[in-house]
C-alpha positions in Angstrom: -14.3 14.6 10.1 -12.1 13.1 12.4 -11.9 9.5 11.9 -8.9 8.5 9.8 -11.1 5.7 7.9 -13.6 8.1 7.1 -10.7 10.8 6.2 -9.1 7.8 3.6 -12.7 7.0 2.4 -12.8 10.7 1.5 -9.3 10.8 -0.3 -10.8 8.2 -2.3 -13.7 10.0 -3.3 -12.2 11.2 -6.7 -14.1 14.7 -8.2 -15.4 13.4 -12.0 -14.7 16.8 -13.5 -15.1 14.9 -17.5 -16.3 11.3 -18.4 -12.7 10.0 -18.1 -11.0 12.8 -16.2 -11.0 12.6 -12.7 -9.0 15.2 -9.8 -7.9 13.9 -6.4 -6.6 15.6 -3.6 -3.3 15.7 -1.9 -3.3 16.8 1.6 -0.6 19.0 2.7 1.7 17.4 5.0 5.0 17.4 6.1 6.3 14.3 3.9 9.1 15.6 1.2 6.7 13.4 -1.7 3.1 12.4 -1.9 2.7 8.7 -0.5 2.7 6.3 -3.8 -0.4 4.5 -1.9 -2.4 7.5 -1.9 -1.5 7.9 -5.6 -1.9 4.5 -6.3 -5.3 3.7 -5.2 -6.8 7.4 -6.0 -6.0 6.0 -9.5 -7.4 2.6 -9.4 -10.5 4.1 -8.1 -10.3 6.5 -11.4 -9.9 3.0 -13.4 -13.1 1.7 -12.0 -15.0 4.3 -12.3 -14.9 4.3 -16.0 -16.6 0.0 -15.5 -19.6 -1.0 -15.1 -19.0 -2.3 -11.3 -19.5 -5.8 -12.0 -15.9 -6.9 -12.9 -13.8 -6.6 -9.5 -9.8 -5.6 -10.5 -7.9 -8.9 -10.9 -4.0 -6.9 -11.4 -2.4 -4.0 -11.4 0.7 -2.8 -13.0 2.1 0.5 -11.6 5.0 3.0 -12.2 5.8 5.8 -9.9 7.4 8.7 -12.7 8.4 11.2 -10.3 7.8 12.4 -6.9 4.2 14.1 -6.4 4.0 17.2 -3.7 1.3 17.4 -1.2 -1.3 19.8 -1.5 -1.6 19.9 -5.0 -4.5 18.3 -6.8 -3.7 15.2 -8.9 -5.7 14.6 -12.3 -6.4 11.5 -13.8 -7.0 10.3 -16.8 -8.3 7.6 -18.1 -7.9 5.4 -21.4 -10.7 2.7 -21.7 -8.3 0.4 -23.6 -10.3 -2.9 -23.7 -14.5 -4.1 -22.8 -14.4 -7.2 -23.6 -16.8 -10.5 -22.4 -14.7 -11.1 -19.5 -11.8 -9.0 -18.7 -12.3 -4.9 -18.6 -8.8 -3.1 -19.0 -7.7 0.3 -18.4 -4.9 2.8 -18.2 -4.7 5.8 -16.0 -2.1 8.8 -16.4 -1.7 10.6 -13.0 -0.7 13.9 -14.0 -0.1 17.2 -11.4 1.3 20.6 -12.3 1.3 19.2 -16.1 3.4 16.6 -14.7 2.9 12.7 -15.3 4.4 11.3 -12.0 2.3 8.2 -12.0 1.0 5.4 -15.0 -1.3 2.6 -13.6 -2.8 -0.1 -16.2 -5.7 -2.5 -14.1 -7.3 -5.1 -15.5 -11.1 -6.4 -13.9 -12.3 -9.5 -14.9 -15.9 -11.7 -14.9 -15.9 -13.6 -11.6 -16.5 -17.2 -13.3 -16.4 -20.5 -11.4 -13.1 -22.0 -10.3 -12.3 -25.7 -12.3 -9.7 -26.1 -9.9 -8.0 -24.2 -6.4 -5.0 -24.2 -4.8 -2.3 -21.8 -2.7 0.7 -22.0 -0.8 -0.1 -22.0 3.2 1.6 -18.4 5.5 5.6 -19.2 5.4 5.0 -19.2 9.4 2.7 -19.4 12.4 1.9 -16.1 13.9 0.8 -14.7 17.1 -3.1 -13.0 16.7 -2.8 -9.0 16.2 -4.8 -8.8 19.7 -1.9 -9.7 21.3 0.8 -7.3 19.2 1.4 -4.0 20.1 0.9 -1.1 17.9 3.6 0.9 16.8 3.3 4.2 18.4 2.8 1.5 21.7 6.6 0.0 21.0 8.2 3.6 20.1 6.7 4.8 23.8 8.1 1.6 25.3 11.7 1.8 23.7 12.0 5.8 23.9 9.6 6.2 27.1 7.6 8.7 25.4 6.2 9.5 21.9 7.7 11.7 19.8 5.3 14.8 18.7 6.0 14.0 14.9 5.2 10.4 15.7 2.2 11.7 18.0 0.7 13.9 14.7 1.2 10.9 12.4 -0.6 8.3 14.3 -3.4 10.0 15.3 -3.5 11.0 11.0 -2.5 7.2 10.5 -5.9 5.1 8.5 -4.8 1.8 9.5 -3.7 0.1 12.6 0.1 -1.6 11.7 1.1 -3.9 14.4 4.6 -5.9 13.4 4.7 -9.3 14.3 8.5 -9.2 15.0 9.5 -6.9 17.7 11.3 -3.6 16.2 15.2 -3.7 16.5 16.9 -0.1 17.5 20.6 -0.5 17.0 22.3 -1.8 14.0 24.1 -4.4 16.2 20.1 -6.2 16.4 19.7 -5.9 12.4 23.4 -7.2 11.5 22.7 -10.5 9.9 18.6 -10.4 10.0 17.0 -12.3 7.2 15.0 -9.7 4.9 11.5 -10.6 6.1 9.0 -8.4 7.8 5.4 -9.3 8.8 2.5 -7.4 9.8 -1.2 -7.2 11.0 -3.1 -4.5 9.8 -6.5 -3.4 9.0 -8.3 0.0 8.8 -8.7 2.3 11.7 -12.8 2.2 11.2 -15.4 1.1 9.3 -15.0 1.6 5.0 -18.4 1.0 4.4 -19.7 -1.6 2.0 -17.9 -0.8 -1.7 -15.7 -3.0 -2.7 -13.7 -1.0 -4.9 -13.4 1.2 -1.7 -12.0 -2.1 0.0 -9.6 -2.7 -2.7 -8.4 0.9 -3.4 -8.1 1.0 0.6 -6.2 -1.9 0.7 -3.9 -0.8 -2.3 -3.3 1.9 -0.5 -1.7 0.3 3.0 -0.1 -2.4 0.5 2.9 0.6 -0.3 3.1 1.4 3.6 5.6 -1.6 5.0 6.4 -3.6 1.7 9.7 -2.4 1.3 10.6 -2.7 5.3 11.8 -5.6 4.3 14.8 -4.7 2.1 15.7 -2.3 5.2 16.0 -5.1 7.6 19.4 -6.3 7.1 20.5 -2.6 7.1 19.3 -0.4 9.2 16.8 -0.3 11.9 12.8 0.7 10.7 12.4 3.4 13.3 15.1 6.3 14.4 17.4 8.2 12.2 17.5 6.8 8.9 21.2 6.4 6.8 19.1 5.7 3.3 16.6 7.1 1.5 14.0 5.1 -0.3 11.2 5.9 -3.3 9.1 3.6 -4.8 9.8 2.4 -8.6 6.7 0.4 -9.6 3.9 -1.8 -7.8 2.4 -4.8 -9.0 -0.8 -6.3 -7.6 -3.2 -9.5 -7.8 -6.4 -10.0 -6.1 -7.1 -13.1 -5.3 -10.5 -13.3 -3.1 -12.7 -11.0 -1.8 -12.0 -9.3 1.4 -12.6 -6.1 3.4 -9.7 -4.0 4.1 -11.3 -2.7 7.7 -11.0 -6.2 8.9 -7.4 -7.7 9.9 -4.9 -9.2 7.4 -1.6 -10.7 7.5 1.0 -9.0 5.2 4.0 -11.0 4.8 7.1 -9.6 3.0 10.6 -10.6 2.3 12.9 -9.3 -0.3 14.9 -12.0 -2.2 17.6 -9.5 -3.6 18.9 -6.3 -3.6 21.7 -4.9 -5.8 22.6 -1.9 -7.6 20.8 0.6 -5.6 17.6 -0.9 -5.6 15.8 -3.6 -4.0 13.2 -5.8 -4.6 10.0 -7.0 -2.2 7.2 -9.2 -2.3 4.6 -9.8 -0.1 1.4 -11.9 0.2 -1.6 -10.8 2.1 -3.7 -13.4 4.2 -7.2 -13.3 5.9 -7.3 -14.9 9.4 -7.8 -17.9 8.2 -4.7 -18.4 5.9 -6.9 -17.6 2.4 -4.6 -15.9 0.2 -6.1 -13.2 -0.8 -3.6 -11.0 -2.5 -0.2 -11.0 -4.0 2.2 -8.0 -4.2 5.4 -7.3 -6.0 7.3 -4.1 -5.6 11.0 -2.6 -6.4 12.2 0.4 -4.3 15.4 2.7 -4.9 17.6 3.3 -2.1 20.3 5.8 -2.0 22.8 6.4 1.1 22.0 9.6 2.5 23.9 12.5 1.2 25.1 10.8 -2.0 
């Protein structure tokens, strides 16, 4: 299997190993922590597994406990708190080495008939991803060649990221930048035709770029890096249907950050400016060596 679709498809494929136990698998790579994306949609897909299939996820309330490590299985488990007529709830304990690093509560909810719609339009106008180049393209462009870690990543990478603001290298370019990031992306392949796939997929890239945006006004996104970052907790609410293997807009901006952390939000548009998904996430960043 070489496709990186198909190889996220398969991540997702949890292992039921007891009616409301599931295990997952962590790929060993080089990263110091397991990415909360993986973690993150490996449980949702836990949380509707335990459903009946005909309630999509409406939220999602995360918190990241402690740092995962790559290549060790993940268990989850999961507590059926509510079946109700139209809203499904449940909560899901990731838990590795006898370790909880991860709690997730999702609630999925009766599609019924709208009384009434509305939604903010995109803050902005942007160019179409056609015409965006991808990130390995810019890092080649700026650096005349491709760094081998980069290389490995990118051909590993499930989703094509393509930024609508050129990257800035020096921190002469990111002095005074508004926090605000925006990017095209959509899966590498083809996720088949499960929505829960779709949604877990998506939950997934939502953790990849969100908090880019509190880095903006500090340091440059690519090169060597003067903080480190972890992910505190992830919120999430779907909005419309979509497919995650077809191109969205995520737009992201931080209103504050203070006291070592920082805060992002983003909102996720179809190509034709539907709003299909909210996002709210606070990050911890630490100068290096402190």
């Amino acid at each position: 299997m070489t496709n990186p679709a198909e190889r996220l498809v398969d991540l997702l494929d949890l292992e039921r190993i007891e009616v409301n136990i599931f295990r997952g698998r962590s790929p060993q790579e080089s990263l110091q922590r397991v990415f909360g994306g993986q973690v993150a949609g490996q449980a949702l897909v836990a949380a509707g597994r335990t459903t009946d299939g005909d309630r999509p996820v409406h939220s999602l309330h995360a918190y990241f406990l402690r740092p995962g490590r790559p290549g060790v299985p993940i268990v989850y488990e999961v507590e059926r708190v509510r079946d109700g007529r139209s809203f499904t709830t449940r909560r899901v304990t990731a838990v590795q080495q006898g370790r909880t690093i991860f709690n997730l509560t999702a609630s999925f909810h009766r599609p019924e008939e709208a009384g009434f719609e509305h939604q903010l339009p995109p803050a902005r106008e942007v160019p179409d991803p056609e015409g965006l180049p991808t990130v390995a393209e810019e890092v080649r462009e700026h650096l005349g060649v491709l760094p081998d870690a980069l290389e490995r990543m990118a051909r590993r990478q499930p989703f094509d990221v393509r930024y609508v603001d050129r990257l800035r290298w020096t921190k002469e370019e990111v002095k005074d930048a508004d926090p605000r990031s925006a990017v095209w992306m959509r899966a590498v392949g083809p996720l088949g035709d499960d929505p829960l796939v779709h949604t877990c997929a998506l939950t997934y890239a939502s953790d990849m770029t969100l908090l880019d945006a509190v880095r903006i006004p500090v340091e440059p996104l690519w090169g060597p890096r003067g903080f480190d970052m972890a992910s505190l907790d992830h919120a999430m609410w779907f909005h419309r249907p979509f497919r995650a293997d077809e191109w969205f807009l995520y737009d992201q901006e931080s209103p504050v950050a203070t006291g070592g952390r920082g805060l992002a939000r983003g909102r996720i548009y179809d190509r034709e400016g539907n709003l299909l998904v909210s996002v709210v996430q606070e990050g911890l960043f630490r100068r290096l060596g402190e």
